[in-house]
Structures are given as structure tokens and as C-alpha cells.
C-alpha atoms as one frame of an Amber mdcrd trajectory, in Angstrom:
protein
  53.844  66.210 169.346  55.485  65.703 165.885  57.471  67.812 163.544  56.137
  68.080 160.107  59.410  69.345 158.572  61.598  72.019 157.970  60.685  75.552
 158.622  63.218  77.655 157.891  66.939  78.407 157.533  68.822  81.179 158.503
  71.945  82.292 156.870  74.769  85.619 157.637  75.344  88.211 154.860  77.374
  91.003 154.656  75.999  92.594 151.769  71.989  93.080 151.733  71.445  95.218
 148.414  73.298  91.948 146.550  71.473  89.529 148.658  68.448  90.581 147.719
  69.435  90.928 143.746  70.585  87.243 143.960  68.126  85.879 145.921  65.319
  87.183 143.956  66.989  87.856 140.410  69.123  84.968 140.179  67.284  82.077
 142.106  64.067  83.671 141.671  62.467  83.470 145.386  60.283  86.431 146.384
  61.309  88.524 149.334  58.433  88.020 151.632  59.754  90.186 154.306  62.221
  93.176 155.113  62.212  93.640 158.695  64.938  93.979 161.178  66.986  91.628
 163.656  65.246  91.669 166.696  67.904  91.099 168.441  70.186  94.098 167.081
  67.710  96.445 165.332  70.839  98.055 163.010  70.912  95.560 160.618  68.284
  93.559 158.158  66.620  90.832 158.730  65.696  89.348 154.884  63.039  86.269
 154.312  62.633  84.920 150.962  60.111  82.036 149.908  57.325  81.099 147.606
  54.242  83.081 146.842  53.007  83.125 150.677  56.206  82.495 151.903  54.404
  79.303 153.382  56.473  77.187 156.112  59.107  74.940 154.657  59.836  77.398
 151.740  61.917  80.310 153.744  65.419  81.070 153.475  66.376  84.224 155.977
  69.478  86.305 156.413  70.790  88.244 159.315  72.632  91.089 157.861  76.627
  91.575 159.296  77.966  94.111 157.322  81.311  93.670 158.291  81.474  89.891
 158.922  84.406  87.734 157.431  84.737  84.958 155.063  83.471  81.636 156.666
  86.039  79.046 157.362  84.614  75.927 156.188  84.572  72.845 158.897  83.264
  71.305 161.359  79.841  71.271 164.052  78.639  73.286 161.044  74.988  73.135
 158.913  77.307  73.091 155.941  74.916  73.328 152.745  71.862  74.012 152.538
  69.518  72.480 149.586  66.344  74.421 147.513  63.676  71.844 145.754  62.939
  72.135 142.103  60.002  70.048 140.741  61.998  67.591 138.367  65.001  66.334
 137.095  64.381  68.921 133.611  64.600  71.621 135.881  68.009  70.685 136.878
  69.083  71.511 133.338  67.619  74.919 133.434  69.257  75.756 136.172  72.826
  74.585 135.432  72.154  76.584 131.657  71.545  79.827 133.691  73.977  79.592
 136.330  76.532  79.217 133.444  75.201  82.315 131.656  74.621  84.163 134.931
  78.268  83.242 135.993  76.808  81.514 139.365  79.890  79.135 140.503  78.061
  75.221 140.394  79.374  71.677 139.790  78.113  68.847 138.029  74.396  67.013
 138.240  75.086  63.685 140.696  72.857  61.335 142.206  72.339  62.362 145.975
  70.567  59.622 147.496  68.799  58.269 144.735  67.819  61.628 143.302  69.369
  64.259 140.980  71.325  67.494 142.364  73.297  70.133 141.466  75.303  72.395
 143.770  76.347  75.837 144.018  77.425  79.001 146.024  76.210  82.450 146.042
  78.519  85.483 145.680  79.664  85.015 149.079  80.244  81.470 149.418  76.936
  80.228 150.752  76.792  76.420 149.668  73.462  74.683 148.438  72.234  72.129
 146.360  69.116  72.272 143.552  67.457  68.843 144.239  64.755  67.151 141.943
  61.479  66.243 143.449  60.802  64.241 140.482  60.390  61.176 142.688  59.689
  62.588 145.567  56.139  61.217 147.474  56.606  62.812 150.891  55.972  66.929
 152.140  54.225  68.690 149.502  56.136  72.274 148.662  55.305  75.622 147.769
  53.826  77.803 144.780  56.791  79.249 142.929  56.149  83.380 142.663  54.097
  84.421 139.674  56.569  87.536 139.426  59.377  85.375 139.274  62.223  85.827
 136.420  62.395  81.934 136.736  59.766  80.206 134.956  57.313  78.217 136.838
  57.739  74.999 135.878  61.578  75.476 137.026  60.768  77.533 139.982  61.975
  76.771 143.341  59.344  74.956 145.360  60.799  75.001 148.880  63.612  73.826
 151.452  64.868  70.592 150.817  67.710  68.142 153.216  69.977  70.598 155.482
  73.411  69.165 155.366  75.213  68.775 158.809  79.200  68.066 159.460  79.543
  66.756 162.939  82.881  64.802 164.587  80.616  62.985 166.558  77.134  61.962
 164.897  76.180  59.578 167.470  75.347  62.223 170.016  73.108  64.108 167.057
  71.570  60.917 166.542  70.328  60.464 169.880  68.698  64.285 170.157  67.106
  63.405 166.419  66.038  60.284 167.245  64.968  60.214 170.634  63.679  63.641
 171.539  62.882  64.749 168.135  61.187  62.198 166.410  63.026  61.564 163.374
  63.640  58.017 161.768  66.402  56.990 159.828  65.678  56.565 156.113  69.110
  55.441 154.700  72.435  56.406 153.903  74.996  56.972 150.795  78.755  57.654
 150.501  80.651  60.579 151.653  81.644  62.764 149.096  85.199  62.245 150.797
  86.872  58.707 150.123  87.595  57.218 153.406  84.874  59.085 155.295  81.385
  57.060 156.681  78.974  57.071 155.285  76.513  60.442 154.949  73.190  59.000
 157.345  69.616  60.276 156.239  67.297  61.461 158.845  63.690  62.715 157.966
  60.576  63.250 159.967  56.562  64.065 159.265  55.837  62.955 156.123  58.779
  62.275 154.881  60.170  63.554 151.832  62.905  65.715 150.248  61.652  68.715
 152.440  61.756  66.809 155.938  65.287  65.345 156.091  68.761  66.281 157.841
  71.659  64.624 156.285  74.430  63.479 158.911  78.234  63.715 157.549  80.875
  62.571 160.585  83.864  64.075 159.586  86.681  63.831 162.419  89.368  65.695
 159.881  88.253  68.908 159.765  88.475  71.825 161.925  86.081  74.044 164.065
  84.091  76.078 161.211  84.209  79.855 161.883  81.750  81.645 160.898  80.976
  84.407 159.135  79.447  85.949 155.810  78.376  82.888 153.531  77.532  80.381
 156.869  74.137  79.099 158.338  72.953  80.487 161.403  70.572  77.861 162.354
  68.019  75.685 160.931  63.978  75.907 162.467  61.649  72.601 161.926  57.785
  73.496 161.501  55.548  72.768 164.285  52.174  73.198 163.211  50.502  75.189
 166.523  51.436  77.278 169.489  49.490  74.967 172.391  51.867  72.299 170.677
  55.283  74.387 170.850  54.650  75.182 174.338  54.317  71.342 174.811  57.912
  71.423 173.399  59.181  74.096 175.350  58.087  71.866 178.315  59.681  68.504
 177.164  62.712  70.113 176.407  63.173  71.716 179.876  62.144  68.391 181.482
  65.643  66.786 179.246  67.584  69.752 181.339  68.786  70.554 177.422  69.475
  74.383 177.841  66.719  76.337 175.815  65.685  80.020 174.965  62.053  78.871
 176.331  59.122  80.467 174.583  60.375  83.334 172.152  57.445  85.504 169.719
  58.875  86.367 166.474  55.169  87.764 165.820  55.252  86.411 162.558  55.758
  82.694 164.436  56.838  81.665 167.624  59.749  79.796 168.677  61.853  77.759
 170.994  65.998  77.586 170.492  68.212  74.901 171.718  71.700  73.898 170.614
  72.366  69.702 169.995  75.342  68.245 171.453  77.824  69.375 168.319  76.764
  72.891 169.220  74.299  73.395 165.847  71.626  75.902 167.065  67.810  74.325
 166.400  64.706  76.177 166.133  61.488  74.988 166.744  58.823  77.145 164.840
  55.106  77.329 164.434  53.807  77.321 160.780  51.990  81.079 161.919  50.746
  83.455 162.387  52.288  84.202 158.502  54.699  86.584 156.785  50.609  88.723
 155.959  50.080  89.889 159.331  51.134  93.097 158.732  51.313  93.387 155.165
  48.899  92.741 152.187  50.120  89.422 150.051  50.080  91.566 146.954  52.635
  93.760 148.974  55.106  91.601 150.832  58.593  92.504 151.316  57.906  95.504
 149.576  57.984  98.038 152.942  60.050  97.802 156.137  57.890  95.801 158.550
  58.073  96.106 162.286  56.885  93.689 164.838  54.281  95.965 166.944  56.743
  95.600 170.087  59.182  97.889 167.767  56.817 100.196 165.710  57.493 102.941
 168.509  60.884 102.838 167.584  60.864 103.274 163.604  61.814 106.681 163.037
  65.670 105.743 164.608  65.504 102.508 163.223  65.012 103.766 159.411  67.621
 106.280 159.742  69.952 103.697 160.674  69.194 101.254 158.197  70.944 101.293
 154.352  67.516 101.935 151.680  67.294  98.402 149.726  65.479  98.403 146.386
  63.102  96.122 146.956  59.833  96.882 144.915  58.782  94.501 142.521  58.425
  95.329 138.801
């Protein structure tokens, strides 16, 4: 029983026409599916990825069409980071953010490798880091459709930033049920805070790490449009999730148990800050149900729901999502 990495993340919008444009115009990820959220069938569910949307690449949204402006704080996942293949691609991005009029900062050293941060139109924070040096999880095939050339493409998920007050108690859910190791540490981007602590697991590698920042200054976040929902790490088969699903029960750590998202499977569980984790197979895969020439394209349906699409379409906003 070992993670490999991250999965996914999962993110709240309350707009999902402009989602869409910006996810797949601006940062140039292909929306792999359009589906609904299974747990309130009214609103969009939106994945974006690579070419296959392969594990480690996906960035999701739960639509909330009339959710607020996130409060920035604390027990938060409070940026997010996307890999690009080198430090030259760092440059091409910051050039068309600046012509695109995408709010960023400067290029830094993170850690002993270049990034460059920025929001989306509602807030959403992130980081572009380099894999120039990077030796650890492979990433993804940047979309051949893409208005973002190849060689600058995005390539997958990379560290998932978490603000904690108390990062000893994350440590010990990381560390000793989870598997991770510590790889190392830099300063806060706060004078006079510790420390941010570097966690990674699998093969290590810009797309396997949490970043820990203790920060006993800020408030509560609240949520809403422009904050992370949760983040999912990959486990690589079902017979091994259900191994999970068992160890976790066994820790009495309160779990969702065994959940089917048809396109993977799950288990949920919250770590003692109150951040919600997934655990999530690497498939079935985003082609089920739809050709891989096609994805995204259609509204897709897990088969527990197709019964139900005829109410479900009429409820749902039309998004423009076929590709050119």
C-alpha cells in the first residue's frame, strides 16, 4: 500500500462558461469531462487535464453559481501549483499572462526550482513550476489542440500548498498513515513565520509533494468561489483502495468508506486541520464513456444517472465546449 502521487484537485466556481474559456483558452488544459456533481445534479462538474486526462494531470471544479468570494486563511489548501517542462517555459508564460491580462507576480526560487504565481478571474491561487530539474513522477502529454504550444504546455499537478495552525498533527496523518517522507524545507514567504516543510511520496518529484505552511496569524478561511475543495492522491488499483478503506477505519479516522465515481473510485477523510483528502484509483479513465477524440465535448452521465438526463439537461446552463 503506497501512494504514487497526486491525483487530482478540486476547486469551487461560480461561473462555468468563463471557467471553461480560462481553463482551456488561457492555460491551455483540455476539458476531459463535462458531467455533473453527483452529489447535487444542478450544477457542473468540470475536469481538465492533458491529452488522456491521465492521473496526476486533473484539475476539477464543482460549479456554485452563487457562491461568494473566498476569504483567504487558515486549515485551507491555499494554492495550488501546474508543472511546465522547464525554466524557458516560465518566460512564456509570464509574456502571455501579461498580454492576456492574467494577474501573476514575479519568477522566485521555490525550493530550489523556478515558479511563477497567479490567480484566475476569480481569485483561484497557483503557481507555474519548472520541471527542469525535476527526476521524480513523470507527467502528462500536453493537448495537441492546445492554444499553448507544446513545448510550454502544462504537463500536470505539481506541490498542493497547505496553511495549517498546527502542522504537527498533519505531519503525523502524512507521515505515519500515509506514507510520505519529508524532503526539506525553505522560508515562509512571511518574515517571522517557520519555515514552509516539504512532504512528497511515490517517486518523488514535483508532482508528489504537499507543502506544509504553519501559520498561527491568520483566520479560519471561508470558502467560496476561487477556493480548493479537496485534494485526491493516486492509488494505482481498486483491491488496493479497499485495503485503504480498511486501514483507515481500523485508525477510527472518520471516512466516507468506499465511494464509485465510475470514472475512479474513492475513499474521503478529513486530517486533523479539517482539509478534506481523497484517495483515488488511477481508473477506470475519463474514456469510459466517451471516445478520446471526443472528450469533454458532450454531457456525460455516470450509468447510475443516465435515467435521469432529460431533467438534468434542462436544468443545466448550455456551455460551449466543442473544440475547434
Amino acid at each position: 500500500m503506497k501512494l504514487l502521487g497526486l491525483h487530482h484537485v478540486s476547486a469551487i466556481t461560480a461561473a462555468a462558461a468563463k471557467n471553461v474559456e480560462f481553463y482551456t483558452q488561457v492555460l491551455g488544459l483540455r476539458l476531459i469531462k463535462k458531467t455533473v456533481n453527483q452529489d447535487d445534479v444542478s450544477v457542473y462538474h468540470l475536469f481538465y487535464g492533458d491529452e488522456r486526462g491521465t492521473a496526476g494531470t486533473e484539475v476539477t471544479f464543482f460549479e456554485i453559481p452563487h457562491a461568494g468570494q473566498t476569504r483567504t486563511g487558515n486549515n485551507s489548501i491555499s494554492a495550488l501549483s501546474l508543472r511546465v517542462p522547464n525554466d524557458k517555459a516560465l518566460d512564456y508564460w509570464k509574456n502571455r499572462f501579461e498580454q492576456l491580462d492574467v494577474k501573476h507576480g514575479e519568477i522566485i526560487d521555490q525550493a530550489g526550482r523556478l515558479a511563477l504565481s497567479f490567480e484566475d478571474f476569480e481569485g483561484q491561487r497557483f503557481f507555474l513550476v519548472s520541471d527542469e530539474h525535476d527526476h521524480g513522477m513523470r507527467g502528462g502529454t500536453p493537448w495537441e489542440k492546445s492554444p499553448v504550444p507544446a513545448e510550454y504546455g502544462i504537463v500536470g499537478l505539481g506541490p498542493v500548498h497547505l496553511t495549517i495552525p498546527k502542522a504537527e498533527n498533519t505531519i503525523l496523518i502524512l507521515e505515519q498513515v500515509m506514507g510520505f517522507r519529508k524532503k526539506g524545507s525553505y522560508p515562509s514567504p512571511v518574515a517571522g513565520q517557520p519555515d514552509v516543510v516539504i512532504y512528497e511520496t511515490g517517486e518523488g518529484g514535483t508532482g508528489t509533494e504537499v507543502h506544509l505552511e504553519e501559520r498561527n496569524d491568520l483566520p479560519q478561511e471561508r470558502p467560496g468561489r476561487g477556493s480548493v475543495h479537496h485534494v485526491a492522491f493516486r492509488v494505482e488499483t481498486e483491491e488496493e483502495l479497499k485495503q485503504w478503506v480498511d486501514r483507515i477505519g481500523e485508525l477510527q479516522i472518520s471516512n466516507s468508506g468506499f465511494v464509485d465515481r465510475f470514472y475512479f473510485r474513492s475513499l474521503y477523510f478529513r486530517e486533523p486541520n479539517g482539509i478534506l483528502f481523497e484517495l483515488a484509483t488511477d481508473g477506470p479513465g475519463f474514456d469510459t464513456d466517451e471516445e478520446l477524440e471526443f472528450l469533454g465535448e458532450s454531457l456525460s452521465l455516470p450509468p447510475f444517472l443516465e435515467s435521469r438526463r432529460a431533467s438534468i439537461e434542462a436544468n443545466l446552463k448550455p456551455l460551449n465546449t466543442k473544440h475547434e
